[in-house]
C-alpha positions as CSV (number, residue, x, y, z in Angstrom):
1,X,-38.5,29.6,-15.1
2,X,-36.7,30.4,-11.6
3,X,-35.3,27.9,-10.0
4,X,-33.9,29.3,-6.7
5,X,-34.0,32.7,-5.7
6,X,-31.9,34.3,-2.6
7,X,-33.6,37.5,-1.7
8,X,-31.9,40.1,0.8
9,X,-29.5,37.6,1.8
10,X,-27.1,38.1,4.5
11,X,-24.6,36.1,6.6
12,X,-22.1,37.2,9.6
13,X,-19.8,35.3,11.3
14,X,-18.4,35.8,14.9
15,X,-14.7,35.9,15.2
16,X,-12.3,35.9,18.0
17,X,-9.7,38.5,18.3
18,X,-6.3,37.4,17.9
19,X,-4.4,39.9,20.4
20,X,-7.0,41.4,22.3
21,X,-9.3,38.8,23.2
22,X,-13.3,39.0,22.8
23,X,-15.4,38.6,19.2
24,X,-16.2,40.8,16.5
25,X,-18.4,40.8,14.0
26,X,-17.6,39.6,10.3
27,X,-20.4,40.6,7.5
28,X,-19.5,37.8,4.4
29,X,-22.9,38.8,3.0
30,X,-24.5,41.9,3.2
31,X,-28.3,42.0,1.2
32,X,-27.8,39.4,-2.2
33,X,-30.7,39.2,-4.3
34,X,-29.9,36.8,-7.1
35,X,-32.2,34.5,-9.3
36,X,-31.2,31.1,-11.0
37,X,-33.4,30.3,-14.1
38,X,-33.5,27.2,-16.2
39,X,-30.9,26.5,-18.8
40,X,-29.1,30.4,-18.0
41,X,-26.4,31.1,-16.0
42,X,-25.3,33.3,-13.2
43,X,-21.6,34.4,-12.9
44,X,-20.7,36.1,-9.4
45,X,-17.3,38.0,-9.6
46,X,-15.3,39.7,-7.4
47,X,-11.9,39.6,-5.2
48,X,-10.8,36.8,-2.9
49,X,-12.9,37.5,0.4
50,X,-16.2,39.3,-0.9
51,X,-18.3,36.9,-0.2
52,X,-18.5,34.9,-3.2
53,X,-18.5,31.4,-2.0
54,X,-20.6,32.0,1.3
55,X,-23.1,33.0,-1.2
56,X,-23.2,29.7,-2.6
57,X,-23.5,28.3,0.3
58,X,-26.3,30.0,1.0
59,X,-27.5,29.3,-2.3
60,X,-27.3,25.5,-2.1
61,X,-28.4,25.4,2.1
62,X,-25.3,24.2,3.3
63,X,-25.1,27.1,5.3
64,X,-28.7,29.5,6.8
65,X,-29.1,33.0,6.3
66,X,-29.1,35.1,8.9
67,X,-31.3,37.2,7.2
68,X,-33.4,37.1,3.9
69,X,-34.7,34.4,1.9
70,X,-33.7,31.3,-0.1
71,X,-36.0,29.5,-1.8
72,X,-36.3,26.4,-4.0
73,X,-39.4,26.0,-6.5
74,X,-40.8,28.7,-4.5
75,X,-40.4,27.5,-1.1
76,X,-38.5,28.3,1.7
77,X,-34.9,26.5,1.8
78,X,-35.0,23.2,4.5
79,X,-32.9,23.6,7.5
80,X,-29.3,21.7,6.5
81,X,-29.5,18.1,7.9
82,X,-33.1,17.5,7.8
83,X,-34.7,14.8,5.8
84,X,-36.5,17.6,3.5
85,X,-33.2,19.2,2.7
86,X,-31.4,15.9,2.1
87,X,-34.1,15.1,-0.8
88,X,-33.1,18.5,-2.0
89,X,-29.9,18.0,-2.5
90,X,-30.2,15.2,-5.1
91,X,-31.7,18.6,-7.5
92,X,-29.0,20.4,-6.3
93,X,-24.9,19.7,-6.9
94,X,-21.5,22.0,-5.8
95,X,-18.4,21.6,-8.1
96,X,-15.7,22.1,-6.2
97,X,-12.4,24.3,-6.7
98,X,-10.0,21.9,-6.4
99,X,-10.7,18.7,-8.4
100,X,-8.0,16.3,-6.5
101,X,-8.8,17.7,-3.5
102,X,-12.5,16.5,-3.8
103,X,-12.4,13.4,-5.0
104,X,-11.1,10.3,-2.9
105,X,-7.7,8.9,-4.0
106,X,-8.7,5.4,-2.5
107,X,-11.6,4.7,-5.0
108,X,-11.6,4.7,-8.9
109,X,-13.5,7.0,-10.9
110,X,-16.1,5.4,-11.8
111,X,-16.7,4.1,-8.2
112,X,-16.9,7.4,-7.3
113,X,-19.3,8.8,-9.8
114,X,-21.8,5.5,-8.9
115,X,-21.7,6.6,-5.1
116,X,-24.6,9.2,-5.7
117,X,-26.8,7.0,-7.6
118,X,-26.7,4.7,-4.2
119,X,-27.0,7.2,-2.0
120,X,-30.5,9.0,-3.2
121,X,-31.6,5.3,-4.4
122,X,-31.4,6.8,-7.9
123,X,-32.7,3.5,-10.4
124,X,-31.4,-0.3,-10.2
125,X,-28.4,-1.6,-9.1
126,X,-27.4,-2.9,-11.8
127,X,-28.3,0.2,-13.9
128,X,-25.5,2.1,-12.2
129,X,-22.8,0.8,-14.7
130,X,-24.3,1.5,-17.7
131,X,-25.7,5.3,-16.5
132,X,-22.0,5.6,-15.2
133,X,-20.0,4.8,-18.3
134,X,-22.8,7.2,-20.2
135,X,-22.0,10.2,-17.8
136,X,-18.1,9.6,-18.3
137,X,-19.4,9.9,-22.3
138,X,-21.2,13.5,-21.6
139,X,-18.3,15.2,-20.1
140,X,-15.6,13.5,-22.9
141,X,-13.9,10.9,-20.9
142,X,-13.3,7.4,-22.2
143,X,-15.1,4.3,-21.0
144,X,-11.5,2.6,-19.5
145,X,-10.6,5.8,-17.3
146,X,-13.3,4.5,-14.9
147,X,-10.6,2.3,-13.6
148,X,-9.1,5.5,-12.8
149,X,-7.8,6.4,-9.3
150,X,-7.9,10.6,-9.3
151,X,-4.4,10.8,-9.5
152,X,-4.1,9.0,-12.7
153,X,-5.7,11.9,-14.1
154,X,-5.1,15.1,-15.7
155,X,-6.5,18.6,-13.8
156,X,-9.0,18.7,-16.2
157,X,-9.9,14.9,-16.4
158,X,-10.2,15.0,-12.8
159,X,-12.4,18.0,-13.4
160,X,-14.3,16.1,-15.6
161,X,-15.1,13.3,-13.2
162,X,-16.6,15.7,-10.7
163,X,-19.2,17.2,-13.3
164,X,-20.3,13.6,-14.4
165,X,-20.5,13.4,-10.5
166,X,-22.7,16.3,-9.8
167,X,-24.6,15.4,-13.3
168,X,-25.4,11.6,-11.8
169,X,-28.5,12.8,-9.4
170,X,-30.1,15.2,-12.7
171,X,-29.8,18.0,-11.1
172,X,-31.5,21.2,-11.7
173,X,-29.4,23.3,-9.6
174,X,-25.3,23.5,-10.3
175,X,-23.3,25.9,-8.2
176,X,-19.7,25.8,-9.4
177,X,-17.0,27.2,-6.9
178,X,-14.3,28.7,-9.0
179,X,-14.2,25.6,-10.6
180,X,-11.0,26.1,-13.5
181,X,-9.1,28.6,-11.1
182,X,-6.4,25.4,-10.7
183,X,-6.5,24.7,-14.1
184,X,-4.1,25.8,-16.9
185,X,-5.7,28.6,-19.5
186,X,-6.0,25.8,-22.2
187,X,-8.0,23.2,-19.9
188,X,-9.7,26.3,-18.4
189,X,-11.5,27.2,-21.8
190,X,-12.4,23.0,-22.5
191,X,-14.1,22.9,-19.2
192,X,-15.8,26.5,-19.4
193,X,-17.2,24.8,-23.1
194,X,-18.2,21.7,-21.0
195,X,-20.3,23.3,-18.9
196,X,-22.1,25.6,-21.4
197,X,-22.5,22.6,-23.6
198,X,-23.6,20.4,-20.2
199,X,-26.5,23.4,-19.5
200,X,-28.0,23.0,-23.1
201,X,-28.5,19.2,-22.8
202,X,-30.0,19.3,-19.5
203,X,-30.9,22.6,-19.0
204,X,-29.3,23.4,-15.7
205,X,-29.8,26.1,-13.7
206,X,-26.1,27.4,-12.5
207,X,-24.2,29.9,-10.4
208,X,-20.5,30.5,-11.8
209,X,-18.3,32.1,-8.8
210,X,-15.2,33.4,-10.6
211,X,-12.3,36.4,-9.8
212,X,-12.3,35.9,-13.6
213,X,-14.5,38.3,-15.5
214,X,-12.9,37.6,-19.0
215,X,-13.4,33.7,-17.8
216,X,-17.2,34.5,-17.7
217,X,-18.0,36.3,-20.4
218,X,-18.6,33.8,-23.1
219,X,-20.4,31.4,-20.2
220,X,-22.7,33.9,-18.2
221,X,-26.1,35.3,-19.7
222,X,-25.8,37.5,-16.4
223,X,-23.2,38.9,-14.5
224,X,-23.1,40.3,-10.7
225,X,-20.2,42.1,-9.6
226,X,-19.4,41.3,-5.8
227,X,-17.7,44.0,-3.3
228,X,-16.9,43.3,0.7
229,X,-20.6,41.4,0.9
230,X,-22.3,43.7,-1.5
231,X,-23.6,43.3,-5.0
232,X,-22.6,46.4,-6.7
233,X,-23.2,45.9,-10.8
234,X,-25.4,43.6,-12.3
235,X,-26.5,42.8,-15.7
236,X,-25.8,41.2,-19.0
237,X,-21.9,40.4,-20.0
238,X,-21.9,43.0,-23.4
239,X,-23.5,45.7,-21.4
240,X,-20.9,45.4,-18.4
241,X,-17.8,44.6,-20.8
242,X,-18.5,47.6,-23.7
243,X,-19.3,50.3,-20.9
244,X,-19.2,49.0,-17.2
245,X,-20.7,51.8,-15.0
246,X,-19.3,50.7,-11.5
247,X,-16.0,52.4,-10.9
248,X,-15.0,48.3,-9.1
249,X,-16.3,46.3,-12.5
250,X,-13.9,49.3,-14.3
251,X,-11.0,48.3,-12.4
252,X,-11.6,44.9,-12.6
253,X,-11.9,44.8,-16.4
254,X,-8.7,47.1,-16.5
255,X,-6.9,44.2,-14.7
256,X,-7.6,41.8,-17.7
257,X,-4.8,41.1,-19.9
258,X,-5.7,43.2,-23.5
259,X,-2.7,43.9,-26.1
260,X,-4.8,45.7,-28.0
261,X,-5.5,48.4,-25.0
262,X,-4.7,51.9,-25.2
263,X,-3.9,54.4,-22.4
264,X,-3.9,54.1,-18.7
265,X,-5.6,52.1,-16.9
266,X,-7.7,52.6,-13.9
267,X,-5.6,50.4,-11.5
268,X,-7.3,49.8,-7.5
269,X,-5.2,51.6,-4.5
270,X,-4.7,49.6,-1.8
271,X,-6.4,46.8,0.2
272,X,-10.1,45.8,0.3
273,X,-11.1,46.9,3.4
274,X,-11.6,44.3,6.5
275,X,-14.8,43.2,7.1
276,X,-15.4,43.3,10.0
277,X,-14.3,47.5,10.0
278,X,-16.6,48.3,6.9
279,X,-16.3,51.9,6.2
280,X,-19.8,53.7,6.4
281,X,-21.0,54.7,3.2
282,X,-20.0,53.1,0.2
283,X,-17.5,50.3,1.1
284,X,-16.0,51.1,-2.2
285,X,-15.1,54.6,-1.3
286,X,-11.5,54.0,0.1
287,X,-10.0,52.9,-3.0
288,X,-12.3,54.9,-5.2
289,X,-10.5,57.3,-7.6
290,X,-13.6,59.0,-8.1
291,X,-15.6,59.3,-4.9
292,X,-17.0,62.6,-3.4
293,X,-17.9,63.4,0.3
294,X,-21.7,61.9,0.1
295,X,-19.6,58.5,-0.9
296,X,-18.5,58.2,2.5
297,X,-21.7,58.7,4.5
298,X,-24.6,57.4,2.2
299,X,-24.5,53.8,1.5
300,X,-25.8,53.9,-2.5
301,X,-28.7,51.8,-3.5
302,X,-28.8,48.8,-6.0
303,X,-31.0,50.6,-8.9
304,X,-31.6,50.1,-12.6
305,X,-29.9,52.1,-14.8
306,X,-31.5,53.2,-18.3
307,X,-29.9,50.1,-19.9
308,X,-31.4,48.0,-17.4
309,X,-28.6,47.1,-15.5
310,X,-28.4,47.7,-11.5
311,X,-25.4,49.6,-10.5
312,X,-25.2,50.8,-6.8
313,X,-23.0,54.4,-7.2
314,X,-23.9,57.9,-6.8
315,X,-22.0,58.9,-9.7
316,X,-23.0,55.8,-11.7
317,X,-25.9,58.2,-13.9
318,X,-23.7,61.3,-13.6
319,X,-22.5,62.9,-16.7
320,X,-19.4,64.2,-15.5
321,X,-18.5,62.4,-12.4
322,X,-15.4,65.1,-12.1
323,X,-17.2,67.9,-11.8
324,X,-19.9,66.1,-9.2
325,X,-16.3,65.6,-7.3
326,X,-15.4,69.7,-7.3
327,X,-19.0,70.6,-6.3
């Protein structure tokens, strides 16, 4: 069953010039279509600066589209600030990237994991307690680190704290924000096993943003590959892994550690492009080891491939992409 659903979603910003004065235009997000169902998860990948987190902004209605759709339950996303979008966000929760840095160091843990329950009027007073000490229990915490200030507490304690936070209101909607990126690789794979244990008990709906696609492959059931504001694979994790078809999700996988791999690997050229100077065509085609001339004037299409998967390249369905290149 969907739970929210972004549809042709885009989002610019206006951004002053540095040197020469004025404003230029900044696409983040450039036409997302994404779909969160119950109990499955989304994992949205990609370099620092496609777009990832703006897109879970706009998922979660902190910020408006300026184009496109979000909806909730199959209605339109509430304006941020307005009574019908503050009811909202009790079924909807953000786990941040940096754990310390979103908790308060003045108040205890367990203070801190009450404070939603009192805001959205969630059950009795004196029900908070119990419901608090039974959330620190779900995400593996001991009853006595409620006394906790945050930086009493591990990385992945503090971590911790924030999901039985975000898991106080019941939500049905969890967006989580590169969530283990300032985590070691050992506390990494406990919270990753958290959260995919978390989604089974309560059957959340969540979006995983990540520059990790190793990270995301034993949480996702999909996985949409995010280029300078554009979706450009999408589909499930053994597909993309055993035979990505995007020359980006190729170069990103390349860039995962393997011993076990064999022969060169396709390594990225240079800088992703700035957005607000997106070269015409297919942003990918600067850095693109195999791009031909149509590349660079014809921005390709999300489509399905035969396996199902949506991949937006010209050569994505071509049996020899080199000799496509020489003709």
């Amino acid at each position: 069953m969907t739970v929210l659903r972004l549809h042709e979603v885009r989002r610019t910003y206006s951004t002053r010039r540095s040197f020469f004065g004025g404003t230029e235009q900044v696409s983040a997000v450039d036409g997302v279509s994404l779909c969160l169902e119950r109990g499955r998860t989304v994992a949205l990948v990609g370099e620092s600066g496609c777009g990832k987190s703006t897109t879970g902004r706009l998922a979660l209605g902190i910020e408006l589209p300026d184009g496109g759709e979000v909806t909730f339950d199959g209605m339109p996303m509430p304006r941020p600030g307005t009574k019908a979008w503050r009811a909202l966000r009790r079924r909807m929760q953000l786990v941040f990237q940096d754990p310390l840095g979103a908790l308060d160091r003045r108040l205890t843990i367990g203070v801190q994991i009450k404070e939603p329950l009192a805001i959205h009027k969630i059950g009795k007073p004196a029900e908070h307690e119990p419901r608090m000490h039974k959330l620190l229990a779900a995400v593996g915490m001991r009853p006595d680190q409620a006394d906790s200030y945050p930086h009493e507490l591990s990385g992945g304690q503090r971590q911790r704290a924030i999901l039985a936070r975000a898991l106080a209101t019941e939500p049905d909607v969890l967006v989580c924000d590169e969530p283990v990126s300032a985590l070691d690789v050992s506390i990494q794979a406990q919270v990753v096993n958290l959260l995919s244990d978390l989604q089974k008990e309560f059957g959340l709906a969540m979006l995983f943003i990540s520059h990790d696609l190793k990270l995301v492959g034993c949480l996702a059931h999909e996985v949409a590959v995010m280029y300078l504001g554009l979706i450009v694979e999408q589909g499930e994790p053994a597909a993309i892994y055993s035979r990505p078809a995007h020359p980006y999700t190729k170069a990103l996988l390349a860039a995962v550690p393997d011993p076990g791999r064999r022969g060169p690997r396709p390594l990225l050229a240079g800088e992703p492009p700035n957005p607000a100077a997106r070269p015409t065509g297919c942003a990918f085609h600067p850095r693109c080891p195999i791009a031909v001339s149509k590349c660079s004037r014809v921005t390709p299409a999300l489509l399905p491939g035969a396996d199902g998967r949506l991949v937006a390249c010209h050569l994505a369905h071509v049996d020899n992409p080199l000799q496509e290149r020489v003709s």
